[in-house]
N, C-alpha and C positions, 0 to 999 in steps of 0.2 A: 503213340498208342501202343498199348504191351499187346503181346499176341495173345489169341485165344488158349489158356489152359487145357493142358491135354486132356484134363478132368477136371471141367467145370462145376461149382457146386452152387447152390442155390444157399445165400446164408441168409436169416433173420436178427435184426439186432433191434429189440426190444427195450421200449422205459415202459416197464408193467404199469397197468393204474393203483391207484391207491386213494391219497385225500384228494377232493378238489384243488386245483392247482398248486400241490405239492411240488416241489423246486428238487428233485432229487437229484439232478448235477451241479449245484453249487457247492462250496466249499463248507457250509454248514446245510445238510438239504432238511426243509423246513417249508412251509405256509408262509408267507414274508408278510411282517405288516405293509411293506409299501408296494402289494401286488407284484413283486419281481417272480417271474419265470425264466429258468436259462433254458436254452436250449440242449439236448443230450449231447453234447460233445463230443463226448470221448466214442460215445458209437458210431454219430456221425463221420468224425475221420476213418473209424474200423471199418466203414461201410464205405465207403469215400477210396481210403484204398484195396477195398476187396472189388469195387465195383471196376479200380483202374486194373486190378488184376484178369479181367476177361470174368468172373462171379458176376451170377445173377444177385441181387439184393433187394432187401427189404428191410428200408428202418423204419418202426412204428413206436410212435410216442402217444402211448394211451393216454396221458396225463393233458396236456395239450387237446390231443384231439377229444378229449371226454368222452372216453371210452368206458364200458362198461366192462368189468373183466369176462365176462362172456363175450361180448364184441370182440374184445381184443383177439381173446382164444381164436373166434371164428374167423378173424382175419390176418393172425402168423399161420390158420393151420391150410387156409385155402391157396394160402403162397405156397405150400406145401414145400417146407424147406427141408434142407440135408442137416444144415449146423444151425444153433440159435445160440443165437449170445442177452442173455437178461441180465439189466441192472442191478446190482443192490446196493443200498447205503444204508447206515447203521440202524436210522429209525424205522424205516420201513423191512428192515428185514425179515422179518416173521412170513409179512404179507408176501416180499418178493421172494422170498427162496420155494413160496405155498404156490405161486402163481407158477415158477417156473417146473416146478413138481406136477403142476395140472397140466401143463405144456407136455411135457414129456409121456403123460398117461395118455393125451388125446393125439400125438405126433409121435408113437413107439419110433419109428424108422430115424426120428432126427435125434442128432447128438446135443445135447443142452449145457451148454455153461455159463454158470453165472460167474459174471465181471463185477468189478468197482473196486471202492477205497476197502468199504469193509472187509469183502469177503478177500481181497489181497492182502489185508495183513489178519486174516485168519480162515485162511484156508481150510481146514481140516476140521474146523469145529461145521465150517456151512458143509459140508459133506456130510459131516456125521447127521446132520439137520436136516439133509433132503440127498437121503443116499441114492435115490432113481436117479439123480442127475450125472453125468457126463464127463464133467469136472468143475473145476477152476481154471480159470485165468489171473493169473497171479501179474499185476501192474499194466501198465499200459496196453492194448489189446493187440496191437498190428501185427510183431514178433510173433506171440506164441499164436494166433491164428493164422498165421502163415505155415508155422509147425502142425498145428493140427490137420491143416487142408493137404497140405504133402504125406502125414502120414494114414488120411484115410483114402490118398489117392494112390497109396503103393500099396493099401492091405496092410498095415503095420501097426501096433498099438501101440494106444496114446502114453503111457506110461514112460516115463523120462522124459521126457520131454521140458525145451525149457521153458520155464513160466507157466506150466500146467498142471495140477494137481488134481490126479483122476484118485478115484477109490483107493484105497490099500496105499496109496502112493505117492509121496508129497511130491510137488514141485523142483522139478532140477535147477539149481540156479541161476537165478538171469544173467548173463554172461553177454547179451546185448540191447540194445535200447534201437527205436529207428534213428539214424543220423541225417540219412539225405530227408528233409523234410522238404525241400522242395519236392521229389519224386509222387508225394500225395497230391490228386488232385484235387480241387478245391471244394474247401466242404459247403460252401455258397451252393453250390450246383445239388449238392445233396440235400440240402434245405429247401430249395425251389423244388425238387422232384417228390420230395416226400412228405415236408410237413408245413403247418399252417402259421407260415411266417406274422401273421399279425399278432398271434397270441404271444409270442414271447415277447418278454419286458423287463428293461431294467433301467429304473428311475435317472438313473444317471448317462442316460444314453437317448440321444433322440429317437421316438418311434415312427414307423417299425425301423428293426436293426436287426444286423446279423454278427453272430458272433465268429471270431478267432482267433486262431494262433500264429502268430511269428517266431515263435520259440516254445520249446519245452525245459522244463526238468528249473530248480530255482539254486542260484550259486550260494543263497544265504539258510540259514539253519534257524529259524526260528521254532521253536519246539511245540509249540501248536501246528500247524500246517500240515495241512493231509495230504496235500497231491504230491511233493516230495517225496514225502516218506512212505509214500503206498504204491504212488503211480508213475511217477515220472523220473526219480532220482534228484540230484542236486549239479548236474551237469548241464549249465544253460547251453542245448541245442538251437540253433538260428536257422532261418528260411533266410535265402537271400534274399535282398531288397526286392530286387526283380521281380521276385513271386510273390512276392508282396501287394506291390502297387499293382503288378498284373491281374490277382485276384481282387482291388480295390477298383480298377477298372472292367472289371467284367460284372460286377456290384451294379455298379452304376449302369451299366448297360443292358444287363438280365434283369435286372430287381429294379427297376423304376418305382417302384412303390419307398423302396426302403431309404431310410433318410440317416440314419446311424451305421457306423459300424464298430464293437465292441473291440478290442485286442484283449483277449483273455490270457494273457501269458501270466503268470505268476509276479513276475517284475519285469515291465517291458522297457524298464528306463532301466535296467542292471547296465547293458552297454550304451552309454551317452553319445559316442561318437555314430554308434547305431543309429541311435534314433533323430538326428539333427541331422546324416544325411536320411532319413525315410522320409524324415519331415521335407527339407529342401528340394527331394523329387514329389515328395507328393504337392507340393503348392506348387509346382509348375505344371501339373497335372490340369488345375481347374477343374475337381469335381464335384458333383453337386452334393456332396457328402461330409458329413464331421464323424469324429470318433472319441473314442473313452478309451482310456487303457489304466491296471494297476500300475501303479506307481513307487518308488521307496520316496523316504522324504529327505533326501538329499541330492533332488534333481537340481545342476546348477540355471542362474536367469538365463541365461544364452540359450540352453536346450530348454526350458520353459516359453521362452519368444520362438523360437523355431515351431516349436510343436501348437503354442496357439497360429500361428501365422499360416499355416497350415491345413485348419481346421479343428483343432482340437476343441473338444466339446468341456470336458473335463476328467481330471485326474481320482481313482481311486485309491487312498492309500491310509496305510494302515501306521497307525500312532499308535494305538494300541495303551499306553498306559502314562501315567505324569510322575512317575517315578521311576529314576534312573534304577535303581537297586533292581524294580524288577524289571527293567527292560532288560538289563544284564544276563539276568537270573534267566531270562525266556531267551537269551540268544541274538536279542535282538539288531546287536550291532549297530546300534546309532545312539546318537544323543539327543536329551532335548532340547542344548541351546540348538544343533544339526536340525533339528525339524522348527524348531520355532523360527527359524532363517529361513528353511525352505515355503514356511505358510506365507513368511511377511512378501517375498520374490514372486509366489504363487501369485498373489494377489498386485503385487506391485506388475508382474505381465501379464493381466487378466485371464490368468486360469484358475477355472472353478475347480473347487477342493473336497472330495467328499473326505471326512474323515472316521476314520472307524479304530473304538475304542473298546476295550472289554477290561470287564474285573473278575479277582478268582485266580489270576495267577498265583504262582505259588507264593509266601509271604505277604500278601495282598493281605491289608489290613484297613479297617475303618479310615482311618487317616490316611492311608496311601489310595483310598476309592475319592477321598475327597481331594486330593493333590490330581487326580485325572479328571475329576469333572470342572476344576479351575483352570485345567491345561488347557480341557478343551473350548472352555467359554474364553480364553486370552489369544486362541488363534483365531486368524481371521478365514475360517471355514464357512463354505455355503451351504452344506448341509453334514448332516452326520449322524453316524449312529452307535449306540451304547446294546454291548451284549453280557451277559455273563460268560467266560471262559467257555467255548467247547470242545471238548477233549473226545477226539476217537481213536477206536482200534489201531497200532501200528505208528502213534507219534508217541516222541518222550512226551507230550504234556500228558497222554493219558496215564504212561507209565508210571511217571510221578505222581500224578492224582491216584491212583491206584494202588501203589506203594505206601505212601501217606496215610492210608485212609479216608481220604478224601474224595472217592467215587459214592455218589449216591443212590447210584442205579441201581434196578434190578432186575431188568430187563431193558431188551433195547427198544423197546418205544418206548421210553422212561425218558428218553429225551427228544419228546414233544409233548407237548400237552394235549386234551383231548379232539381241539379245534385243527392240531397240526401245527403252533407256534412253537420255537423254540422253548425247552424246558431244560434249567437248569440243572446237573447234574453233579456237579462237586459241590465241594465247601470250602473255609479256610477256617484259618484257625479259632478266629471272633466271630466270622458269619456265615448261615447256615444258608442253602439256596435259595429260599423265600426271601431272605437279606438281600441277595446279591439281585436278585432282579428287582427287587421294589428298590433300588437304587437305580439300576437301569433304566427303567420308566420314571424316575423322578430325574434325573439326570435328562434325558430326554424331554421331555416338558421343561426343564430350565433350559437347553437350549434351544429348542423354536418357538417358546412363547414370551421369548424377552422381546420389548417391543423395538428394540434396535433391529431386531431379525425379520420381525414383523412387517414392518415398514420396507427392508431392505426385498423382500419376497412380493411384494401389493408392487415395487417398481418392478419389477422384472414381470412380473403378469400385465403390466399396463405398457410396458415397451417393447418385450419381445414377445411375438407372436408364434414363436419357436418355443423356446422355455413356454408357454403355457400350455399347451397341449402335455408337453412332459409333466409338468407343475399338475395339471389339475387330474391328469391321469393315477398319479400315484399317491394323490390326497386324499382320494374316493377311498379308500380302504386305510387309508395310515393317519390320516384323522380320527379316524374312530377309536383305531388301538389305541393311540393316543391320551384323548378321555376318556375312555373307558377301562386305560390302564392306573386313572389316579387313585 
């Protein structure tokens, strides 16, 4: 236990509201057809170790708890906090830099900054867009709110500071990242204490579930990817196993409800030897629990068998396209025969495969959309999904769409559409963004209404009693987009 701070502060870390169960900590935040909600993450941990710091906290997720932004107001301002940290991500920004501007007007005393992917890889423009606020946080939150709580406990102002971008004042270089992640307590506990664990959902994870991290920051460079190149760096940082399984057993023994648990790492197969031994303590473990983690698609069978024997529920990993040229082109570092080996081993150690696909890369052509939707009708995946290319602030894919000409936007709600679904915002050289998603949604109905698939989804609803609850939870809403996207 850390000792009591000489000067305690009272901090708020905020997911402002916005659309009905708007997803604004995912990797693309969005309205999901298949009802997915993440959980705020990245405040949680900021709140997770401000709370192990001796700081009183409060994390409020409007979104989730279906908050009105009036409610919301009235209850960061009755915690009556010192510091407040409010989300932004690209789409909603308009809305959350306005929300966090009303904060500041009805809470003068507290200092207000907004976090996330966007406003870290653009600092100065969200400033100039809601100049009553406080600052920026520029990348991952722990660091520079550690800077800011030291320097409004000595009387010192915020300006220099690293990772913080106040008024007049950009951001001094991140020059540190956190390393001991053991040292955060567990964000499990900050999920039980503050939010409404049954609302979040993610199809690919038994419900309820809670999400985390074993690692930050991702070793590979794929030029789309926002949490890298905004928040976390490209330096895969590890938790030890220890703390691992530690918090997987405190899971299980706090949260009796919860029946999943997510690993959100970026690539949590990057180290193999890692994960075969997590796998090997956690199956001597015996607990009542499965989990999901992203995946690259070059996990060999041996750590495939470890991790189903284990538990594993199933694998999320990104293919991403059926053409070598631009998997190249994006960085992607693998190959197709490399994944079409790792789908056949998937399947051959009975682990479920979600696979996710996009078109709109750069050089992305008619022919090379239809080379990804035969890739992905030839792997033996159990579910999957098709998106057009999304490109934000602070990765090369925007740069290069942007460069190109090939940014459509004009605004940043521009990438969603009015219900809150993802909206396409580039082009490519042949096809314009109305192309690239009525490909998406035709692509999508050829994969789950081929009645090979069909058939293969009616066994799993009539054998496992597990899969159907997941199964029929996230059909309620993603059948519909479904046909109603033909």
């Amino acid at each position: 236990m850390n000792p009591a701070p000489a000067h305690p502060f009272r901090v708020a870390f905020v997911n402002p509201p916005f659309l009905p169960d708007y997803s604004r900590g995912q990797r693309s935040p969005a309205v999901t057809r298949s009802g997915t909600i993440y959980y705020p993450i990245w405040l949680a941990y900021a709140a997770a170790w401000a709370r192990g710091q001796g700081h009183q906290v409060l994390l409020h997720d409007a979104v989730a708890a279906r908050r009105t932004e009036e409610e919301s107001l009235n209850e960061v301002c009755t915690f009556s906090p010192d510091v407040v940290l409010v989300e932004g991500a690209t789409p909603s920004l308009d809305n959350d830099l306005a929300f966090a501007t009303r904060l500041k007007e009805r809470r003068p005393a507290a200092r207000v900054f907004a976090v996330g992917t966007h406003v870290s890889a653009l600092p100065e423009p969200a400033l100039a867009q809601a100049p009553t606020l406080d600052g920026v946080i520029v990348g991952e939150f722990e660091v520079p709110l550690r800077e800011i709580l030291a320097a409004l406990a000595a009387g010192r102002p915020l300006a220099g500071l690293e990772g913080v971008a106040v008024p007049g004042h950009p951001a001094a270089p991140r020059r540190e990242f956190l390393e001991d992640l053991d040292a955060l307590p567990f964000v499990s506990e900050i999920y039980r204490d503050f939010l409404p664990i049954d609302r979040y959902f993610n199809p690919n994870a038994h419900h309820p579930m809670v999400t985390i991290l074993t690692g930050r920051g991702c070793p590979f460079h794929c030029s789309f990817c926002v949490f890298p190149q905004t928040l976390t760096g490209h330096a895969y940082r590890r938790r030890s196993i220890d703390s691992v399984l530690d918090e997987f057993r405190w899971v299980a023994t706090n949260l009796p409800q919860v029946r999943g648990i997510f690993i959100e790492d970026d690539t949590f197969t990057a180290d193999q030897s890692r994960v075969r031994e997590f796998a090997a303590r956690l199956q001597a473990l015996h607990l009542p629990l499965s989990w999901t983690a992203n995946a690259r698609a070059d996990v060999d069978y041996e750590t495939l068998v470890a991790m189903r024997d284990s538990g594993l529920r199933a694998l999320c990993v990104g293919f991403e396209s059926g053409s070598q040229a631009l998997l190249d082109r994006a960085g992607k570092g693998n190959t197709l025969a490399t994944m079409e080996e790792f789908a056949r081993q998937a399947r051959r150690a009975g682990v479920k495969i979600h696979g996710c696909f996009m078109v709109g890369l750069p050089g992305e052509s008619k022919a090379t959309m239809q080379e990804t939707l035969q890739f992905a009708l030839r792997l033996p995946l159990d579910t999957a999904q098709f998106y057009p290319l999304m490109v934000y602030p602070g990765t090369r894919a925007y740069r290069e769409a942007e460069a190109a000409g090939h940014l459509v936007a004009r605004t940043w709600r521009d990438w969603l559409s009015p219900e809150g679904l993802h909206q396409c915002v580039v082009r490519t050289a042949d096809a314009g963004p109305a192309t690239l998603v009525r490909f998406c949604n035709f692509a999508r109905r050829r994969f789950y209404l081929r009645k090979s698939y069909l058939w293969y989804t009616l066994g799993r609803l009539l054998t496992d009693a597990g899969e159907r609850h997941r199964i029929l939870r996230s059909a309620r809403t993603f059948l519909g987009h479904l046909f109603r996207d033909a």
